[in-house]
C-alpha positions as CSV (number, residue, x, y, z in Angstrom):
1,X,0.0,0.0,0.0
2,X,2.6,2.2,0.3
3,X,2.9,2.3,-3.6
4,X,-0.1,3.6,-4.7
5,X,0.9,5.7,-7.8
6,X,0.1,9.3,-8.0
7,X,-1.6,10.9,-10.9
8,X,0.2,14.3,-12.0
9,X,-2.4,15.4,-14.7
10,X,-2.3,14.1,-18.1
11,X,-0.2,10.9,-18.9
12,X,2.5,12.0,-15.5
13,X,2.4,9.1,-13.0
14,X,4.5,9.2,-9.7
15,X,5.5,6.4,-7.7
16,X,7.0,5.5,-4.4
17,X,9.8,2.9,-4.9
18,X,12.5,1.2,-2.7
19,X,16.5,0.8,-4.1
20,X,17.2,-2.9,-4.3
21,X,18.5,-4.2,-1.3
22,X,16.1,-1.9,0.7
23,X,13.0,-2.2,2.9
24,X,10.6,0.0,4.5
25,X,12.8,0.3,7.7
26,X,16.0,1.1,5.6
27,X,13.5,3.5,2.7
28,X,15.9,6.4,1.0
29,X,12.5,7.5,-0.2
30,X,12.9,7.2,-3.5
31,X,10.5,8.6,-5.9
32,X,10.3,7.5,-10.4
33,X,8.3,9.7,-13.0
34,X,6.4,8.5,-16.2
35,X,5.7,10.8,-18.2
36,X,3.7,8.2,-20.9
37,X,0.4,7.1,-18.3
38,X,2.9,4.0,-17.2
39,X,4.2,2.6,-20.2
40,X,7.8,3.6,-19.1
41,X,9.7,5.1,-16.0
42,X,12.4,7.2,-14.3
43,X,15.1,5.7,-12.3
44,X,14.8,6.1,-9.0
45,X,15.3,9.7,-7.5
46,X,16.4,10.1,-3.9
47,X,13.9,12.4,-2.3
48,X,16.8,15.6,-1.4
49,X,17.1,16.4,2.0
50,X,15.7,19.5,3.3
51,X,17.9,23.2,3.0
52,X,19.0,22.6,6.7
53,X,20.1,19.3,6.0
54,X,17.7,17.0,7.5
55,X,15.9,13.8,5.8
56,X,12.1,14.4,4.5
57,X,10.6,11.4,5.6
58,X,7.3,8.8,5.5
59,X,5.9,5.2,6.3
60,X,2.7,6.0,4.5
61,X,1.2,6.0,0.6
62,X,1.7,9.3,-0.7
63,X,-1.2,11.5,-1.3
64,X,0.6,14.9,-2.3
65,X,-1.4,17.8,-3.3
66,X,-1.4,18.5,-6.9
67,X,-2.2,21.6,-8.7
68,X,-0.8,24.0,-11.0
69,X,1.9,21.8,-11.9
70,X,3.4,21.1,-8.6
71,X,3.1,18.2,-6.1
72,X,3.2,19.2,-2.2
73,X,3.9,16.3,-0.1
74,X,3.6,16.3,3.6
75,X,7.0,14.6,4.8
76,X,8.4,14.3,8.3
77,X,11.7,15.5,9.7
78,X,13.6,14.2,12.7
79,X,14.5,17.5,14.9
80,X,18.6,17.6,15.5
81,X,20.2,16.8,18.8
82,X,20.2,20.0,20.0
83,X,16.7,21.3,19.2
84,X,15.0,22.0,22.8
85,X,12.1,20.4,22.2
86,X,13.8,16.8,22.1
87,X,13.7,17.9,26.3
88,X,9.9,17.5,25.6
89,X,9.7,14.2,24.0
90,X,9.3,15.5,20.3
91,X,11.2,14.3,17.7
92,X,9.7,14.9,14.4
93,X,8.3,18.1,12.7
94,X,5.9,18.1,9.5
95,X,7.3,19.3,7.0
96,X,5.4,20.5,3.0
97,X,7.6,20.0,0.5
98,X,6.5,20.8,-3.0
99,X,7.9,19.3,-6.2
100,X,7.9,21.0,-9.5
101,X,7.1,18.1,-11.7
102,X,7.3,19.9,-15.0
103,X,10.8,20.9,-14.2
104,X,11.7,18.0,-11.8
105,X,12.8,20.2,-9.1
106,X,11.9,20.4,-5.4
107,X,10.7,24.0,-3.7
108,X,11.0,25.7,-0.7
109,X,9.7,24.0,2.4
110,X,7.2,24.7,4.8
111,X,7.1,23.6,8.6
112,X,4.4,23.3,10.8
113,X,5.2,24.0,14.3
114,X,7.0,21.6,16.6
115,X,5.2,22.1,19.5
116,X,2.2,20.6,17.6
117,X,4.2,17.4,18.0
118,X,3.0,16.0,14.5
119,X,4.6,13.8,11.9
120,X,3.0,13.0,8.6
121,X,-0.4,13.5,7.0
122,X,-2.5,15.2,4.2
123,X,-3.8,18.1,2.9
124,X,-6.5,19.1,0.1
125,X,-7.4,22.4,-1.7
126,X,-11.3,22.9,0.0
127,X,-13.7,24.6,-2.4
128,X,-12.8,27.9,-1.0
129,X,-8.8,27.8,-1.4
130,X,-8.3,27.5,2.1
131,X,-5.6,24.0,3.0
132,X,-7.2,21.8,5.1
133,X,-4.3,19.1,6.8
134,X,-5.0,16.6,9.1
135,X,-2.3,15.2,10.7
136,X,-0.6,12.3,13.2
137,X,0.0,13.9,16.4
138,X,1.7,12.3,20.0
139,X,-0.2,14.8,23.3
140,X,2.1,15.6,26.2
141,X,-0.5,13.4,28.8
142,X,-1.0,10.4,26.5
143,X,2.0,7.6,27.3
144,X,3.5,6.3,24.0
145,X,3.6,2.8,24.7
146,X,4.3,2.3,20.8
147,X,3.4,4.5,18.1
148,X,0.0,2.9,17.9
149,X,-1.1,5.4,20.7
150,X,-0.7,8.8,18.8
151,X,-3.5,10.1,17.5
152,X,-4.8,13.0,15.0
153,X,-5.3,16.9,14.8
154,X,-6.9,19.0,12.1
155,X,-5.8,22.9,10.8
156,X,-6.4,24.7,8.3
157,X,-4.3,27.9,6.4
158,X,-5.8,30.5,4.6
159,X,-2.2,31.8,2.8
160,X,-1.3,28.6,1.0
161,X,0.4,26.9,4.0
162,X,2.5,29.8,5.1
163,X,0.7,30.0,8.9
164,X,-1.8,27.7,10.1
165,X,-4.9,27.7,12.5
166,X,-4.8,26.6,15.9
167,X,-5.2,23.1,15.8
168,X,-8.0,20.9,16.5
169,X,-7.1,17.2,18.4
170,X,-9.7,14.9,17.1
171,X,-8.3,11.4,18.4
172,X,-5.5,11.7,21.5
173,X,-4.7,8.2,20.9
174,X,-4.9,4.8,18.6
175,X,-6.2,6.3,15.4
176,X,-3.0,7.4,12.9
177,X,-2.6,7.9,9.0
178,X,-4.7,10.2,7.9
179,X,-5.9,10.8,4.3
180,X,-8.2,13.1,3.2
181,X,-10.4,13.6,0.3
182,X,-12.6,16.8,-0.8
183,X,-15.9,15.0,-2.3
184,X,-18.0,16.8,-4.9
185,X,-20.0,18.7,-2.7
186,X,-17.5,20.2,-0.7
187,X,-17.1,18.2,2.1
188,X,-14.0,16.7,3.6
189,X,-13.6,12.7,3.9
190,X,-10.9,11.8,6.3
191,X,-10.2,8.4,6.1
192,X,-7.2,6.7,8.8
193,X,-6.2,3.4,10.6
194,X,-7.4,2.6,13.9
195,X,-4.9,0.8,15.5
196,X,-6.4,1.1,18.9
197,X,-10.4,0.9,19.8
């Protein structure tokens, strides 16, 4: 599942693919481009790591945002040694990274904030051009006995990602990989795995 192939517009296919030799635990998250509906395909590109040098990172099926040309993933990225908030438990950030697929090259990133202790998740273009993301979250009074037990927060942005809303928590624990879909009348289907409950 976490292959599903991503339609670019047109005949441009992406898809998620592992270096032989690889596995999901040892992922360089690797991405290939067609640009005939399938019929042939890129070598594997390493996903670059971010300006400041860190990994962009996932364990789920990507679901970027496409429009206009681009693709805006939502990746993770581990926090460095010396970031204060490690004292508080956290260790990832969400990170948007967008891809240029016309001229195979990555954009600027955007970061959500670390306190909101999330990793990855989706967003969708809502019928008014506001960003709606939902996204896997660990709370400070939830125990995190595996990762099974983080759970999910909503936000939304009004300037293309640049600030967000507070955040809503909708599960503090068990329910994680959220996917959301805008459906024809304009509401939002989030779909995720329950791992606990």
């Amino acid at each position: 599942y976490r292959c599903t192939p991503v339609n670019l517009g047109g005949d441009h296919l992406l898809l998620r693919g592992y270096p032989v030799g690889h596995s999901d635990g040892t992922d360089t998250q690797s991405l290939c481009l067609s640009h005939d509906a399938g019929t042939t395909w890129s070598e594997l590109q390493p996903v670059p790591h971010l300006p400041d040098g860190r990994p962009a990172s996932t364990d789920v099926a990507l679901h970027p945002l496409v429009e206009n040309g681009r693709a805006s993933f939502v990746f993770y990225a581990p926090l460095t040694e010396d970031d204060p908030a490690r004292h508080d438990g956290i260790r990832t950030q969400t990170v948007i990274y967008p891809f240029d697929f016309n001229s195979a090259t990555w954009e600027a990133p955007t970061f959500l904030p670390v306190a909101w202790r999330t990793s990855e998740g989706s967003i969708v273009r809502t019928q008014d051009g506001t960003l709606a993301g939902a996204f896997r979250t660990s709370q400070p009074a939830i125990p995190e006995l595996s990762d099974h037990w983080r759970g999910i927060l909503t936000s939304r942005s009004t300037d293309d990602g640049r600030t967000w809303a507070e955040p809503t928590v909708h599960s503090l624990y068990g329910h994680v990989h959220t996917h959301l879909t805008v459906l024809p009348d304009g509401r939002l289907l989030m779909t995720f795995a329950a791992r606990i409950g």
